[in-house]
N, C-alpha and C positions, 0 to 999 in steps of 0.2 A: 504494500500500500504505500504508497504515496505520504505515508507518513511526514511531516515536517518536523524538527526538536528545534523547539527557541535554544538559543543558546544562553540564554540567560535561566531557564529553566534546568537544562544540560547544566551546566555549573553550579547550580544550588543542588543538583542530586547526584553531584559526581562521587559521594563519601557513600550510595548507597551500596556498593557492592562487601564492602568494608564490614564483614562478618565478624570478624572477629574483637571488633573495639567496642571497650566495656562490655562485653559479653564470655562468660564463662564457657571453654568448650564445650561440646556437646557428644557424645556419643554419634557414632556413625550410624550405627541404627535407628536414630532417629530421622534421618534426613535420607534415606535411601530411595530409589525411585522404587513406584510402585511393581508389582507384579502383571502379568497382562489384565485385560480386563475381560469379563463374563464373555462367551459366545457370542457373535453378529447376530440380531433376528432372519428368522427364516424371511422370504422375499413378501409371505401377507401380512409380515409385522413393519414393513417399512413404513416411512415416516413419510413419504410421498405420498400418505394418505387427509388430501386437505379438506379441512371446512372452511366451507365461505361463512366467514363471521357476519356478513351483512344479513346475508338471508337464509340461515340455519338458527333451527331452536338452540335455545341454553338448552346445555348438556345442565338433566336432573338425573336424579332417580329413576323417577318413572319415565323418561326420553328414553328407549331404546338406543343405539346407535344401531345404524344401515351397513356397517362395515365390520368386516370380520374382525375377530383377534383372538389370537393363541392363548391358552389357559394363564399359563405366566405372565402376559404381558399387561392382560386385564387385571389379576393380582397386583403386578404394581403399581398400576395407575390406579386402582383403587385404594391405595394405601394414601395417596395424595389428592383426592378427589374434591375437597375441599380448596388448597390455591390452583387445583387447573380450572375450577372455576371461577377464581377471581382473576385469575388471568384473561380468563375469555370474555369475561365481562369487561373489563380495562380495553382490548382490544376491539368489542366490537361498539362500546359509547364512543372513544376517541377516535375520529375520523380522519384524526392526521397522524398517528401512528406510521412513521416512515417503513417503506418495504427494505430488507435486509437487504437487497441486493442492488437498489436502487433509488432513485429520489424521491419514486410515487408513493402515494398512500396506500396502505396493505389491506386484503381481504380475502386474505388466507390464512390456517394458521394450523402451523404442522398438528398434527392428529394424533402423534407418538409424545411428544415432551409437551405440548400446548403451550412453546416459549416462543416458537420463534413465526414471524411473519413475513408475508410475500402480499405481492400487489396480485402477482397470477401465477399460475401452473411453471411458463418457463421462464420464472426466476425462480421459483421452489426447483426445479430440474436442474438449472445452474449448480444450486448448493447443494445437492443432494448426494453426492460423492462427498463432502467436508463433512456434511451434517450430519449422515450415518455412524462416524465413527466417534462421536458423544451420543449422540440422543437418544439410543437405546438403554446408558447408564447412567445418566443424568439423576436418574430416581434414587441411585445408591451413592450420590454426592453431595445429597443436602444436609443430612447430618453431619456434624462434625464430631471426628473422633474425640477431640477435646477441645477448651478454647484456645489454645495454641496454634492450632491448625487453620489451615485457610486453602481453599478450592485452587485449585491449578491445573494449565491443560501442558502435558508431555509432550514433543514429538524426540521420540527414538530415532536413533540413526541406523537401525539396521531395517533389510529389507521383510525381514517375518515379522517383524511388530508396526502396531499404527497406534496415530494419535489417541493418545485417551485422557482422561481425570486422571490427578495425583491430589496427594495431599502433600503441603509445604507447610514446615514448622516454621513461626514468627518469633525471636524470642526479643523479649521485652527489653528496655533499654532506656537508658539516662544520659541525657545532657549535662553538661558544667554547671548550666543552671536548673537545673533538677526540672526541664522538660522531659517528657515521655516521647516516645518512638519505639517502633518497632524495626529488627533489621531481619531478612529471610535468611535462610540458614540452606543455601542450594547447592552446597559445595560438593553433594556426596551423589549430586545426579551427573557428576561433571569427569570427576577425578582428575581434575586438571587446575594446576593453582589460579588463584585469584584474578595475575596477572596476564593471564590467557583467556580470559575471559570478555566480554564485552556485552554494555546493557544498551537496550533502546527505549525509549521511555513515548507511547506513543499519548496522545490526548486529543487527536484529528482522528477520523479517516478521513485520508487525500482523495482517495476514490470516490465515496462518497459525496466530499466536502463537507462532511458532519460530524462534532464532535461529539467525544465522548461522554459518559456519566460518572465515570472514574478512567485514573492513568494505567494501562498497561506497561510492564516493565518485561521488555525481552530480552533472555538471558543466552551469550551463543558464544561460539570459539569462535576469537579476533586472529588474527594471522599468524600467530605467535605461538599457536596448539598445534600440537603432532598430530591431530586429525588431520585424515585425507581422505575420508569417505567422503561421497556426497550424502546426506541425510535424505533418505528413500521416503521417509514417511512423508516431508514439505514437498520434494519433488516432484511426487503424484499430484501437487495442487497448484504450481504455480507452471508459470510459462518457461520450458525449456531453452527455449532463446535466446532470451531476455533480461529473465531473470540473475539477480546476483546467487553465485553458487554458494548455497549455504551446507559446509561440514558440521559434523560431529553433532551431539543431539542438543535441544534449543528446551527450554523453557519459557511458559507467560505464566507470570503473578500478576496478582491486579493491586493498587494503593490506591487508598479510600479518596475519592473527589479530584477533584485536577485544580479545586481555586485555592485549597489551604498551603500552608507554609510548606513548599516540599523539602526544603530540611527538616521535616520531622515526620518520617513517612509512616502512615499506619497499614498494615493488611485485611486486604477485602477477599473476597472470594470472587474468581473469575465467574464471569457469566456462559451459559452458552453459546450466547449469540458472538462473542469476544474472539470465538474460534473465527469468526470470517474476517474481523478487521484483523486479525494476527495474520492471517493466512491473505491480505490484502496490501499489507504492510512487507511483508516478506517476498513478495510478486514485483512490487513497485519500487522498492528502497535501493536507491542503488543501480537502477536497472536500465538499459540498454532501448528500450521501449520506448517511441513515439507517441505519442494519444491515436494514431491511425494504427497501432498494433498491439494496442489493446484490446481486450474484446469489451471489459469493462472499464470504463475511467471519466468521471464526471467533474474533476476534478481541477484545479489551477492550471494553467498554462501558461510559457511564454511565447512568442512569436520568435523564430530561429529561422537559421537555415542549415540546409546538408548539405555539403559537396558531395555529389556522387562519382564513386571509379568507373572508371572505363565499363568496366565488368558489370555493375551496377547497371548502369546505364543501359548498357546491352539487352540483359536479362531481364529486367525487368520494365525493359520499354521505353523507358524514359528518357526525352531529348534533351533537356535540359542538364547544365552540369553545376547548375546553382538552383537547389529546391526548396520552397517556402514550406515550413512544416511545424506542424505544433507541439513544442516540445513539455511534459509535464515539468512540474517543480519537483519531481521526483526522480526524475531522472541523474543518472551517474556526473554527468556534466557538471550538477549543481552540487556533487559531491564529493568532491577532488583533492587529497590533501595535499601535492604539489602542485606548483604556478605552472598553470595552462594558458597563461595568456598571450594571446598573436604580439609579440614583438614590436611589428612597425604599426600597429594599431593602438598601442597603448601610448606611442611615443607622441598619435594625434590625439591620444586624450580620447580614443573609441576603447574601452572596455571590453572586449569582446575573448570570451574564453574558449577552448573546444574540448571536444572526446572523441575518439574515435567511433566509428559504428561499427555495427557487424553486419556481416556479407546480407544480403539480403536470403531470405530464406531457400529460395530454388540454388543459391550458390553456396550451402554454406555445406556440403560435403568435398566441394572443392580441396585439394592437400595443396600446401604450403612448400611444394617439392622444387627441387633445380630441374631434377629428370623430367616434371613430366611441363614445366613450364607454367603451370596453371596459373601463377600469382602474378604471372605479367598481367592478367585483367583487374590488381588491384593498384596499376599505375595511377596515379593521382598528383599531377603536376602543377593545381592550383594550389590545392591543401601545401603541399611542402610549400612553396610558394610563399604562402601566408604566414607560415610559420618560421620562417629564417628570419633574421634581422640583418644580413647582407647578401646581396644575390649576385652571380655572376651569371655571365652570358650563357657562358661554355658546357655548366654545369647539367642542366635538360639534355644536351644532344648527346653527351658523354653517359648519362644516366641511361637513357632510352637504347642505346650501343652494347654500354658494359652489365645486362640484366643477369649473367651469370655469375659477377661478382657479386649480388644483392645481398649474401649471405654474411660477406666479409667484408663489402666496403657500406659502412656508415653514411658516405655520402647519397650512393647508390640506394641505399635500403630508402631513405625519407621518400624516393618519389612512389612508393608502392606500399604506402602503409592504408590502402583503401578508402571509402569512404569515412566522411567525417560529422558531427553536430557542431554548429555552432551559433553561442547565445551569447548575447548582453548579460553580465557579470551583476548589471545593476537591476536587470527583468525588465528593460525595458524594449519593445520593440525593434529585431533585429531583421530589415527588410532584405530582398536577394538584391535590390540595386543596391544596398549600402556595401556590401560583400563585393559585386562585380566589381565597385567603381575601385574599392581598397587594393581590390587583385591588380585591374590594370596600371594602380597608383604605382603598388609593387613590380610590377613585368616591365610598364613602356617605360617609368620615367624614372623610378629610382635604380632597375637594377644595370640602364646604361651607363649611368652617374656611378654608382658603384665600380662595374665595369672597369671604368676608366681609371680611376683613383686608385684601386687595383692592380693594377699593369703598370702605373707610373714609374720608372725609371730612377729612382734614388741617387743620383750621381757626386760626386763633390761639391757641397755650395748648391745644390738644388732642394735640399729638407724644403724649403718653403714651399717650392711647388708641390707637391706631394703634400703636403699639410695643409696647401689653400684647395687642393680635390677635397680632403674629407671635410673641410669644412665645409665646402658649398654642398656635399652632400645633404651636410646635419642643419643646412637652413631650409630641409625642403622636409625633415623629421621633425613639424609642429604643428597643431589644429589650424592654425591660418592656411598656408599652403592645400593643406589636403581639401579644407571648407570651399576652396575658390576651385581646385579641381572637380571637387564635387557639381562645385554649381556651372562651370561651363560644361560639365558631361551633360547636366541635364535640359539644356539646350538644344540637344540634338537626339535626345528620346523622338521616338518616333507615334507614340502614343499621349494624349492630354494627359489619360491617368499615370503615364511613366511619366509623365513632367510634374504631375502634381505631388509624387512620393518627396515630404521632407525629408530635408537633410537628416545626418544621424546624430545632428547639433541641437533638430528642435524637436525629435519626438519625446514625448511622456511617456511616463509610466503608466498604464490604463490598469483601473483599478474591475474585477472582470466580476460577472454575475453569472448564475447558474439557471438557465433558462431550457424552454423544450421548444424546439426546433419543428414546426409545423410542414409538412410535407405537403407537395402539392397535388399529390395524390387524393382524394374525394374519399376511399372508403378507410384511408391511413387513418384521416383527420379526424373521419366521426366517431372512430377504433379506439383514439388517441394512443396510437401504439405510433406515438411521434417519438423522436432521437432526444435525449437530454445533452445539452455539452453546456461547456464555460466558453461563455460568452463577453470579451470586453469592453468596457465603455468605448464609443465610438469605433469600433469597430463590429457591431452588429450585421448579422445578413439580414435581410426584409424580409426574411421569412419570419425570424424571431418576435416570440410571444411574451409582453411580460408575465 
């Protein structure tokens, strides 16, 4: 998911993982993961069994149910018969009860746990591969073994076990100034120290654009763990692609509310429903994904652009080698712990940072071979381009020649590192003319000037000349220069709407809404099985609906 962390949030909860201060150890057996969990239901106990809350009797007594159920299953929903109907009541008074899987209002509600809600059939189908693997044991998680304990969802790293409930010991805790807290005690699901570890602290979902009712804290090996499996049980759930590859096995805790002091975290019990923003958060975090390959994401956006390779291009059709595209705020770009930023664009005062992409999907069994040549189709000669801060003439024709060196000359490898994303560092509006016009700033006019200053001749008594080349180079590395470049290209657009794109001097930052996108389709409309995206100020289609 799409998760976002204030970093100002991130730094008041960076002491959470910190088990061990003012707390006495604890026995290993207290904190061990759990065992498997009970049997799957046979296929007539599944939870794909919905009532429409709108126009179904309250479940009594005396209401028969129209649908089967296995002797056990009826047992344990009778044990709890009592809040699944004040669930169902909550559900069907409130009319804006959001759907799990998307922004509409829900009118469904699974028939096996009676927690979780859909607006229709295929968003309960969406989730129903997640939701199977809680919702049949949900019943034997609401009591607590003691008050110590607090609800927790697992996922295992190995490929014979799935997600299930744990219980997580909280042990109680004191401040200097004799405030109270609680710290979780997760160490012994891990077996891996402290410092290999790494927490997420979510209180959005990005996907949704909806926050939470309490903080999720995800618990996972940071790069620094001798884990190298991929973790089989997240795998099955998020996008192979795209997704960030997550090792070793993960834990969610939940901490009570997201507005209180979170230095002083207290533990809640996970909800059901927590398994989709986990499993939404670990899809999108990090990840490689456009909002156009997503299947779900309703979520923020910046306006970016892609250079695409050769290869790209080819394959997937497309003429263009500057693509306008919408990149999430979740996305890996915005997640970078080293300086990604293009060089001669920072030095105009344009912001603009990159990431690499990956091959597009019909190309991504491609091998990275010398033998068999295939990676010549991820030549990319604007990308390296952009990313040098001096260019020479010679460099392209020598690169395009010597492709068999790619492996071992450095110079060589830059023009074939594929396609690329690139955004405004500040989220603001990042147009493909602003990208062309920086490229040709880069190719025609600075890398002649380089070029030349280059090659200059250092002879006795001539340092000057050679020192007045770089300098006229570095009067042409400042916002003024590139602004006035800008604006005689845009003179000779061929288009009013290419002449009217402002410079990359006066766009804002558009602050973006979450709207449903009406289709011009007649039985779409009255369906309302319309498209939801994030939509931003002044940049609306006229399709859009407030």
């Amino acid at each position: 998911m799409t998760v976002t962390m204030d970093e100002d949030f991130l730094r008041a909860t960076a002491h959470l993982d910190n088990e061990t201060a003012q707390v006495k150890p604890e026995p290993d057996a207290d904190h061990q993961p759990d065992t498997a969990p009970s049997p799957q239901p046979t296929p007539t106990e599944l939870f794909t069994v919905l009532r429409d809350i709108t126009d179904s009797p309250k479940p009594t007594e005396s209401t028969p149910t129209s649908h089967p159920k296995s002797s056990n299953l009826s047992s344990r929903r009778s044990q709890d018969a009592s809040s699944r109907r004040t669930l169902s009541r909550l559900a069907s008074s409130d009319a804006t009860t959001p759907c799990l899987m998307c922004p509409s209002a829900s009118k469904l509600v699974c028939h096996v746990c009676d927690s979780i809600s859909y607006c229709t059939s295929a968003c309960s189908n969406a989730d129903s591969k997640a939701h199977q693997t809680l919702c049949n044991t949900r019943a034997e998680y609401v009591q607590r073994p003691n008050e110590a304990m607090r609800r927790a969802i697992y996922f295992p790293e190995s490929p014979s076990e799935s997600i299930r409930f744990t219980w997580v010991k909280f042990q109680e805790a004191w401040t200097e100034d004799n405030e109270r807290h609680e710290i979780a005690l997760v160490g012994g699901f891990f077996n891996v120290p402290q410092n290999q570890r790494s927490s997420y602290y979510i209180t959005r979902n990005e996907v949704l654009c909806r926050r939470l009712s309490h903080t999720i804290r995800v618990i996972a090996a940071n790069d620094e763990c001798p884990f190298n499996q991929i973790n089989s049980s997240v795998a099955k759930h998020i996008d192979q692609h795209h997704a960030h590859r997550w090792k070793g096995p993960l834990l969610a805790i939940a901490l009570q509310n997201t507005a209180s002091n979170p230095e002083l975290p207290l533990g809640d019990d996970i909800a059901i429903e927590d398994l989709r923003h986990v499993l939404d958060f670990l899809n999108t975090h990090n990840s490689t994904a456009l909002s156009t390959d997503l299947e779900r994401y309703f979520g923020r956006t910046v306006r970016g652009v892609r250079i695409n390779s050769s290869g790209d291009r080819a394959s997937a059709e497309i003429p263009d080698e500057f693509e306008a595209v919408r990149v999430p705020t979740t996305h890996s770009v915005f997640h970078q712990t080293g300086s990604c930023t293009l060089p001669i664009s920072e030095q105009v005062e344009i912001p603009i940072i990159y990431a690499k992409s990956p091959r597009r999907a019909d190309r991504e069994a491609l091998q990275e071979t010398e033998k068999s040549g295939k990676r010549k189709s991820d030549w990319n000669s604007a990308f390296r381009d952009l990313r040098q801060s001096w260019l020479l003439s010679s460099q392209e024709d020598f690169a395009e020649a010597a492709f068999i060196r790619v492996s071992e000359d450095e110079m060589v490898a830059e023009y074939y590192l594929g396609s690329a994303i690139l955004v405004r560092q500040d989220e603001k509006p990042l147009c493909v003319k602003h990208v062309e016009a920086l490229w040709r700033y880069n190719k025609y006019l600075l890398e002649p000037k380089m070029t030349i200053a280059s090659r200059t001749v250092v002879a006795p008594g001539s340092a000057g000349q050679a020192n007045g080349d770089e300098q006229m180079v570095e009067t042409y590395l400042c916002k003024a220069r590139f602004a006035q470049f800008y604006s005689d290209g845009q003179c000779f657009q061929r288009t009013a709407a290419e002449r009217a794109v402002p410079s990359p001097y006066e766009v804002k930052k558009q602050k973006g809404t979450l709207k449903r996108k009406s289709s011009a389709n007649f039985f779409t409309r009255i369906t309302r099985k319309s498209k939801w995206e994030w939509t931003s100020d002044c940049d609306r289609d006229s399709g859009a609906e407030e």
